[in-house]
C-alpha positions as CSV (number, residue, x, y, z in Angstrom):
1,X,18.7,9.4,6.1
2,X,16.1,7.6,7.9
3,X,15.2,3.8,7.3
4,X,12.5,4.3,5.1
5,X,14.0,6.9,3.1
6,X,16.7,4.4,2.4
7,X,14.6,1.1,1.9
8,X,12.4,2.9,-0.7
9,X,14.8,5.6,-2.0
10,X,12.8,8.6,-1.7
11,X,13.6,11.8,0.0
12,X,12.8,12.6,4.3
13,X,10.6,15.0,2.7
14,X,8.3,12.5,0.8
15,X,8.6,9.6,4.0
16,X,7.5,12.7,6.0
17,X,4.4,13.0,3.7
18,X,3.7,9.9,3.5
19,X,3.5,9.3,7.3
20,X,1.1,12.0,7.5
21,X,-1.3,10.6,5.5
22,X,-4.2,9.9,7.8
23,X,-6.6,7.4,5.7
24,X,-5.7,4.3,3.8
25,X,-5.2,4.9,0.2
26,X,-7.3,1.9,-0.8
27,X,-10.0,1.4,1.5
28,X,-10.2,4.7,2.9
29,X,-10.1,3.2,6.1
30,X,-8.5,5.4,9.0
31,X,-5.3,4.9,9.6
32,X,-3.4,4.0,12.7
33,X,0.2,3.6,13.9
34,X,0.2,0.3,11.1
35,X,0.1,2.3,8.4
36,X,2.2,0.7,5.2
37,X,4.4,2.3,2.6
38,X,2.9,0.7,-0.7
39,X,5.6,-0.3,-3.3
40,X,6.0,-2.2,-6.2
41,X,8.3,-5.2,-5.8
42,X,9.0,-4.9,-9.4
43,X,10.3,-1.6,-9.8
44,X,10.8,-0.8,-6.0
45,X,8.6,2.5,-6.9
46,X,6.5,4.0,-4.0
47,X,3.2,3.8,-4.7
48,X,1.1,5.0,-1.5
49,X,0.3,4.5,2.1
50,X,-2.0,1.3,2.7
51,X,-3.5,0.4,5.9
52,X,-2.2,-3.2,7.3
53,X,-5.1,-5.1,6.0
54,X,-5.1,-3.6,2.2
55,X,-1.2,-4.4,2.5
56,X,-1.4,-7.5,3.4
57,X,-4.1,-8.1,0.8
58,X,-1.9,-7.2,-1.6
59,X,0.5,-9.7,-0.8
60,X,-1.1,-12.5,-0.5
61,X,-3.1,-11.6,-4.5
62,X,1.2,-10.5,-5.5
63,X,0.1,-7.4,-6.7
64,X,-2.0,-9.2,-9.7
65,X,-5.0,-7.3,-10.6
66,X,-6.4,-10.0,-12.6
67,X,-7.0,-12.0,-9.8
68,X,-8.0,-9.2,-7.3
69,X,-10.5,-8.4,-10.6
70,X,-11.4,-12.5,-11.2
71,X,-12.2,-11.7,-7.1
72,X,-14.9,-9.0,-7.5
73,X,-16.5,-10.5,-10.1
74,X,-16.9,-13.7,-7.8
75,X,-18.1,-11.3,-4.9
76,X,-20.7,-9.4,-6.9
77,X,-22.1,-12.8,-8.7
78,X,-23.0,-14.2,-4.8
């Protein structure tokens, strides 16, 4: 079982899919050798492939759409 199968309890098949995805799920950005496996730190649930930058957004907000919502709404009133 490889690492990634094992940290996100998924089969090689899916990891295998997953690391062919060639565009980040969120931006649609290209993506490079730093493409992340999205999960939910809740449930542990896969949720897609994210490019470094939409990860690490997603950190830092802690997966709360309110704020990355309160967020746009700030953007698109400047």
């Amino acid at each position: 079982m490889t690492k990634a199968a094992w940290r996100y309890k998924i089969s090689r098949a899916e990891v295998t899919r997953l690391r062919e995805t060639t565009q980040c799920e969120a931006c649609s950005k290209p993506l490079d050798d730093t493409k992340c496996i999205d999960h939910c730190h809740e449930t542990g649930l896969v949720r897609g492939v994210l490019c470094h930058q939409c990860n690490i957004t997603l950190g830092l907000l802690k997966d709360n759409p309110h704020v990355l919502d309160a967020l746009a709404v700030y953007l698109r009133a400047r």
